[in-house]
N, C-alpha and C positions, 0 to 999 in steps of 0.2 A: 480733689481739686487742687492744680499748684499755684495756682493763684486766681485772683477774684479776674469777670469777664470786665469790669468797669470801677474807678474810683471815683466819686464824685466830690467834690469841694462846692459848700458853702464859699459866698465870699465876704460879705462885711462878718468882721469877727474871725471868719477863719484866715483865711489870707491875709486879707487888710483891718489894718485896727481903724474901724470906720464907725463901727457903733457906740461907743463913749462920745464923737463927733457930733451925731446925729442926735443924740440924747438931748445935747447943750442946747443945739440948736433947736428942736422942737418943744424941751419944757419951755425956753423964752418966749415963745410964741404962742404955748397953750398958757403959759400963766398972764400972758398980756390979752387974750382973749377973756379971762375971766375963769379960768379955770388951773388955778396956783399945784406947780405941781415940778418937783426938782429931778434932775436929770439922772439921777440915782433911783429914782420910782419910774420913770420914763423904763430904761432898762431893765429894771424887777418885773414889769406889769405888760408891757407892751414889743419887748427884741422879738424881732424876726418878722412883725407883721408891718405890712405899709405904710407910708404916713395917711396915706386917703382912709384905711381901714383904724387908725390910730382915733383922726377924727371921728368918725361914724362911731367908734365904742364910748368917744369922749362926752359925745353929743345926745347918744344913748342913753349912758350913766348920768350926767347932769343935768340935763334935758334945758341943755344951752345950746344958741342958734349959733355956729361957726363957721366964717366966712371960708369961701368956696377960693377968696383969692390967698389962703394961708398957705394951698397947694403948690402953686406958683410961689410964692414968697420965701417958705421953705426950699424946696429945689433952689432957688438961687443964691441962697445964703447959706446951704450946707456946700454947692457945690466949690463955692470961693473957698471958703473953710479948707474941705479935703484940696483943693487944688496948693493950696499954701501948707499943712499942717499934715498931709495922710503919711503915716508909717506902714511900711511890713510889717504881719507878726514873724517875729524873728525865727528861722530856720526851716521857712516854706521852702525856699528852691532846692536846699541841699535833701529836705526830707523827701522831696519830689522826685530828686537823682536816684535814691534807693528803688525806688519802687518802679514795676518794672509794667506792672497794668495801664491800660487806656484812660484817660482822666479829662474830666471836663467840668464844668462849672455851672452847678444850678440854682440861681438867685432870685430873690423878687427884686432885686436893683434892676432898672432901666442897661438891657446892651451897651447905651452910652458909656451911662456911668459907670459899669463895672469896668469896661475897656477903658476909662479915663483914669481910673484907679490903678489901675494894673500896670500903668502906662506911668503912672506917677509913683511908683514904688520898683519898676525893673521886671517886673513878671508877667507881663503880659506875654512873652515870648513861650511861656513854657505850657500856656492853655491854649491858645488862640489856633486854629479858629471854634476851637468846641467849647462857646460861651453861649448858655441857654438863658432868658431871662421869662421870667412866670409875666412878667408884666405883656411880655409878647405875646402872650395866649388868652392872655384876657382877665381883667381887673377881680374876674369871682374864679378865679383859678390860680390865685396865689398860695402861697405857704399859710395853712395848715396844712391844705390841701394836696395831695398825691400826687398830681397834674408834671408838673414840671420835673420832676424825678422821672416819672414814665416816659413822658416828652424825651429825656436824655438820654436815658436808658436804648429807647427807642433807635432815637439817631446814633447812635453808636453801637447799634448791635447786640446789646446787652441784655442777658437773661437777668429780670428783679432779683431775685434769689440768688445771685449770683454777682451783686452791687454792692459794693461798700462807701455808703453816704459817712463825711465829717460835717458835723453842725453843730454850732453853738446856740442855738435856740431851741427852745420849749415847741416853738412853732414848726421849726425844722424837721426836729425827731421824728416830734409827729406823722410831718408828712411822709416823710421817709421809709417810718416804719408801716403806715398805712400801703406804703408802694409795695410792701413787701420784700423791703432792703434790709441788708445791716447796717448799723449803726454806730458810728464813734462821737463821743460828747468829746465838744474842745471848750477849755475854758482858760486860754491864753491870752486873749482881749483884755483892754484895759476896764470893759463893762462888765467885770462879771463882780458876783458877789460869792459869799462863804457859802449860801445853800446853793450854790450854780450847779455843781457838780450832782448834788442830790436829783435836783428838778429833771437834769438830763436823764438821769437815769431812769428817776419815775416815771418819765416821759417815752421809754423805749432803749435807750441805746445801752448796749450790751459793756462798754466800759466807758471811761473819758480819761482823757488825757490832758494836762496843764503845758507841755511844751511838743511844739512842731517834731522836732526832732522825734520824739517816742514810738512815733505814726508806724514808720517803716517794720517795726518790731513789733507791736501791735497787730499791725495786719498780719504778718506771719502768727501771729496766734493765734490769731481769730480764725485762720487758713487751716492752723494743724487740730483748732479744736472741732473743728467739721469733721475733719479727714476723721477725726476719735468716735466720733458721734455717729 
């Protein structure tokens, strides 16, 4: 194989440094509801699944009633936030120029929001129009779940087995590796922690990587350890 049929990117955390963002903004909210809880646990416990899915595990576990209008509340206050404060992770576009596969974007972020992001850090030009959101296919088809990997896969032609997913969540991998993908753990975001990189791996993905740039050398490994295999 000289190279993979499709690359896939994560985007909060991989691309955009979004989920340290969303962190602040949703511990404030679940600890004003009654359920005290710091933006450092928000990320250990819950990266990569939805805020609606955040709720319903919250609500579960503490078996506290949670307003329905937190969903809207949030959305509006993280997106001010990213709209003032979102960064690049640094050396997305230049790692992007190396690699020479088809590449597109599969998130549980809102189409919006992802193109509002991408829009507000310079990079929306290098994925667009192949920006897939799991929220599109339906609220029990996001990340853990396979759904949205195949979805891309799909629209781009791509054999599973022959897909190389970047993700920095537990949730992610997951999905990913359920699709039947390879896997790279990124844990260049400002939310990761010391066992980030363990979790990734436990979780599926065949190595991880701490800066953008690594990617392009990476995947020619991952490429020549097939061709070995």
């Amino acid at each position: 194989m000289s190279r993979f049929d499709l690359i896939i990117f994560d985007c909060d955390g991989v691309l955009v440094d979004s989920e340290i963002l969303a962190a602040q903004v949703e511990s404030k909210l679940l600890t004003g509801a009654g359920y005290p809880i710091t933006a450092g646990e928000i990320g250990e416990r819950f990266a990569g699944m939805t805020w609606r899915d955040i709720l319903l595990a919250v609500e579960k576990e503490a078996a506290i009633p949670l307003q329905a209008t937190l969903i809207d509340e949030s959305k509006t206050i993280l997106d001010e936030r990213l709209k003032r404060e979102l960064q690049p992770i640094p050396g997305v576009r230049e790692a992007v120029a190396q690699l020479s596969e088809p590449r597109c974007i599969c998130s549980n972020s809102s189409e919006e929001r992802i193109r509002m992001m991408l829009t507000k850090v310079g990079l929306r030009d290098i994925f667009e129009p192949n920006i897939f959101s799991a929220e599109s296919l339906g609220p029990d088809r996001v990340k853990p779940k396979p759904d949205i990997f195949l979805h891309g896969a799909e629209k781009m032609g791509a054999k599973p087995e022959n897909t190389l997913v970047i993700e920095d969540s537990v949730h992610g991998v997951t999905g990913a590796t359920a699709a039947g993908m390879r896997v790279v753990g990124f844990t260049g975001a400002s939310h990761t922690t010391p066992s980030h990189a363990d979790q990734l791996t436990e979780a599926g993905a065949e190595t991880v990587i701490h800066r953008m740039e690594d990617l392009p050398a990476v995947a020619t490994a991952l490429l020549e350890w097939s061709d070995a295999v």
